[in-house]
C-alpha positions as CSV (number, residue, x, y, z in Angstrom):
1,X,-86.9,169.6,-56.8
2,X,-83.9,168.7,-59.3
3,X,-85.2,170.7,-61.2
4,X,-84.8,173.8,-59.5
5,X,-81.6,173.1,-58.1
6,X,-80.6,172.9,-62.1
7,X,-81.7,176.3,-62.9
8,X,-80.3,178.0,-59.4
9,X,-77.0,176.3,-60.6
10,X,-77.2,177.3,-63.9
11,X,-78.6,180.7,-63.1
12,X,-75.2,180.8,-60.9
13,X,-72.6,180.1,-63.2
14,X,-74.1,182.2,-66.0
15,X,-74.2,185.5,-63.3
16,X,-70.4,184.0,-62.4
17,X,-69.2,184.4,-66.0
18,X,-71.3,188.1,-66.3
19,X,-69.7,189.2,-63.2
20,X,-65.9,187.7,-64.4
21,X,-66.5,188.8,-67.9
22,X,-67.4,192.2,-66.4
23,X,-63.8,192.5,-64.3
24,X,-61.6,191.3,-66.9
25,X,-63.4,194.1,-69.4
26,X,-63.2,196.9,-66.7
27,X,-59.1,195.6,-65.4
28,X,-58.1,194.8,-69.0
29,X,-58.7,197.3,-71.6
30,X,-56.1,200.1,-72.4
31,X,-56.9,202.6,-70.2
32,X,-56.8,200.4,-66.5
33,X,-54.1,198.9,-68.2
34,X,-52.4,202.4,-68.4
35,X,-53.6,203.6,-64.7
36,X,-51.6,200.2,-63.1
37,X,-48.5,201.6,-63.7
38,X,-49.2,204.9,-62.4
39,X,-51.6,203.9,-60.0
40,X,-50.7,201.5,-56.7
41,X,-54.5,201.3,-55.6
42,X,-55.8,200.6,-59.4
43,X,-52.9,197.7,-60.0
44,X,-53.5,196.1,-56.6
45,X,-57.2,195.7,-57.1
46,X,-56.6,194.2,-60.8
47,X,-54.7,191.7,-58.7
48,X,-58.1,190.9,-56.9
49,X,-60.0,191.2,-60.2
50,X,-58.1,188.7,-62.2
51,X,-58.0,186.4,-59.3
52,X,-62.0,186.7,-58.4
53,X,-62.4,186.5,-62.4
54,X,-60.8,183.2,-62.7
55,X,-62.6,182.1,-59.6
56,X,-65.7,182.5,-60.6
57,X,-65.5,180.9,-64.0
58,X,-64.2,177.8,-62.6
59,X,-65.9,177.4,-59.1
60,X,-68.2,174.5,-58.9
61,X,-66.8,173.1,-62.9
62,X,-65.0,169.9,-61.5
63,X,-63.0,169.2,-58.3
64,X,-59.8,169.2,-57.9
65,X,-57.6,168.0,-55.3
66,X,-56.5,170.2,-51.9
67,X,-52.6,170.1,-53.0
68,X,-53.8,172.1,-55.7
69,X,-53.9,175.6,-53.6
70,X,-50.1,175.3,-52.9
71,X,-48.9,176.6,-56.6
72,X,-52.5,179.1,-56.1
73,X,-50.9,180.4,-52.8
74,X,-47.4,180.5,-54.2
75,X,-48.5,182.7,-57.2
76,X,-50.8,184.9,-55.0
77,X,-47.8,185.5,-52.4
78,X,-45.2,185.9,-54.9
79,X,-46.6,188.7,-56.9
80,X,-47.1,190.8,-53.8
81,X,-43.7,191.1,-52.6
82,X,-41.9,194.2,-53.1
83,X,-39.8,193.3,-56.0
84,X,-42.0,191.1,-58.3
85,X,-44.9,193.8,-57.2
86,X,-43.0,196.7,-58.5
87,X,-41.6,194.9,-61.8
88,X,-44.9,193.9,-62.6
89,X,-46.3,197.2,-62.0
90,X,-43.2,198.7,-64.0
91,X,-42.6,196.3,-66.9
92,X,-45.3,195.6,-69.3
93,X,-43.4,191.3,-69.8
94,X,-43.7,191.0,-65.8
95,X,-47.2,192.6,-66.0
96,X,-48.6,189.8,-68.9
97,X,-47.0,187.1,-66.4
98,X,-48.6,188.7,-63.2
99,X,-52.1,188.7,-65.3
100,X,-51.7,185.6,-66.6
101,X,-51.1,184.0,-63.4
102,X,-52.6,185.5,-61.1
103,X,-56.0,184.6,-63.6
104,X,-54.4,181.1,-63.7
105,X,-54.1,180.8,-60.0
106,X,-58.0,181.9,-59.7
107,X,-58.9,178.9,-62.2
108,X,-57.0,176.2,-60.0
109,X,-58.9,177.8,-56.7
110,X,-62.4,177.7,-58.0
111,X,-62.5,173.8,-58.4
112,X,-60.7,173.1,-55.3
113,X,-63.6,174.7,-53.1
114,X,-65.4,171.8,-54.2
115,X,-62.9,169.6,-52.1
116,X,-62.8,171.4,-49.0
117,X,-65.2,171.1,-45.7
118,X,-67.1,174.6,-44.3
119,X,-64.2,174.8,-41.8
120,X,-61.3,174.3,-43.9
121,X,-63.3,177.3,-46.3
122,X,-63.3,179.7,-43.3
123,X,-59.9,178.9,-43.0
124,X,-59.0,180.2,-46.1
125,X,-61.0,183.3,-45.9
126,X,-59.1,183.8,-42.4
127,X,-55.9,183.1,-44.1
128,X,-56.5,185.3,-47.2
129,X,-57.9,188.1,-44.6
130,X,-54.8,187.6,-42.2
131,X,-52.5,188.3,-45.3
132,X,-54.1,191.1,-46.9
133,X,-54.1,192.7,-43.1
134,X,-50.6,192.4,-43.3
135,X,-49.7,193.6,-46.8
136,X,-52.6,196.5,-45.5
137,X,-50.3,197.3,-42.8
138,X,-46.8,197.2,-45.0
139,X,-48.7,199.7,-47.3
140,X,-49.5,202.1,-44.1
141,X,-46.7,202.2,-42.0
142,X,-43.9,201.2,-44.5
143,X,-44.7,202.3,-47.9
144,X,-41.5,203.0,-49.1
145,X,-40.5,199.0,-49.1
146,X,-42.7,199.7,-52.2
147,X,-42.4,203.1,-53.1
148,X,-40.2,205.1,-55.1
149,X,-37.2,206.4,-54.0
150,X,-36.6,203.4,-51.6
151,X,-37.2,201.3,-54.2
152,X,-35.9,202.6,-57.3
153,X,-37.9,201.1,-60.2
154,X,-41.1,201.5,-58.7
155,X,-43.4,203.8,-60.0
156,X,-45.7,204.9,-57.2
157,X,-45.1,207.5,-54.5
158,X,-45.3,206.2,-51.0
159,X,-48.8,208.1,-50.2
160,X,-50.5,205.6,-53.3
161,X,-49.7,202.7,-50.9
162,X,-51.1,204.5,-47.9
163,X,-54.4,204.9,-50.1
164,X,-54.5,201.2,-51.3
165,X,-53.6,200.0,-47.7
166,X,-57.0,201.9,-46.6
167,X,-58.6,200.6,-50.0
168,X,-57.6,197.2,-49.3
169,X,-59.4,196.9,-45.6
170,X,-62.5,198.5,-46.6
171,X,-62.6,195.4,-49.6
172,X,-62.3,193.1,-47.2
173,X,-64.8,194.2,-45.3
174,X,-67.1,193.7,-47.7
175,X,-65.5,190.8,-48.9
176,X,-66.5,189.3,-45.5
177,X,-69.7,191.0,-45.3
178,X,-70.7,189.4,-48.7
179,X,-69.6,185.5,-47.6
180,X,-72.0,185.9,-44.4
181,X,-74.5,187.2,-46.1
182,X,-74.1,184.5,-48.8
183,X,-73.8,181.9,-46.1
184,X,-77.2,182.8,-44.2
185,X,-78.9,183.0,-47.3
186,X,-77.8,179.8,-48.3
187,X,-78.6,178.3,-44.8
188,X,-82.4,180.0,-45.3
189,X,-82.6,178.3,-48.9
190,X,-82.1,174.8,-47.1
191,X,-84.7,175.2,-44.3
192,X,-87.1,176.3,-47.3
193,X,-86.3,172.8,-49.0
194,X,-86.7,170.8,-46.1
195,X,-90.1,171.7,-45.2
């Protein structure tokens, strides 16, 4: 039975890497590179493709301790309020330290899972959904704390946000959908091993 659990582990973390590998290719080349600074729903889900990239690389490599999501909230806050958003989706030196740290903050997360209990897991995913609700709703009602003219060195008209905010809650939809579903499988695989 080691055995199996050895390949389903290492079956994971190579489809992790083909999955990260995949989003860095399709949110890093030239051309997505050129669409996030004309684009408000294209440079916010980079944001969740570097993050879910560094993630996955990292999740389940080593543990590291729960203090560790303070700097990986910190970065993930930080680069979605108004002004660092819109400098990083107008400046290609904020952009490289957005990418970077954003990927970085994803690396941290991964191993920390390894540290946490089921409950304090759902936590986070209630925390990360609360959030994204929020920044959802900022997009929808107030675009314009983002949006160009109210904010002169953005980039993006005030309908782009209205699009991403709609974007954004259909993601997390299936953001959640995809962690039950994982969950219940998961649940299935252990009443399989106990018999």
């Amino acid at each position: 039975m080691h055995i199996e659990w050895q390949k389903t582990l290492n079956a994971g973390f190579a489809a992790r890497l083909v999955i990260s590998a995949t989003l860095l290719i399709c949110f890093l080349n030239p051309y997505a590179e050129s669409l996030d600074y004309i684009n408000a729903a294209v440079f916010m889900f980079s944001h969740y493709a570097l993050f879910v990239a560094g993630f996955l690389i990292s999740y389940r490599m080593a543990k590291l301790p729960k203090w560790v999501l303070i700097p990986v909230c910190t970065v993930s806050v930080f680069w979605h309020l108004p002004v660092p958003f819109v400098l990083s989706g107008s400046i290609p030196i904020y952009r490289l330290f957005e990418e970077l740290s954003l990927f970085a903050a994803g690396l941290l997360a991964g191993p920390v899972m390894g540290s946490l209990s089921s409950k304090a897991k759902s936590a986070l995913l209630g925390l990360w959904v609360i959030a994204d609700t929020g920044l959802s709703i900022i997009f929808l009602v107030m675009p314009g704390v983002y949006a160009f003219p109210e904010m002169p060195i953005s980039r993006y008209p005030a309908f782009q946000f209205q699009i991403t905010g709609i974007a954004m809650i259909f993601f997390m939809n299936a953001v959640i959908a995809l962690v039950a579903y994982m969950h219940v499988k998961r649940i299935g695989m252990m009443h399989r091993a106990d018999k």
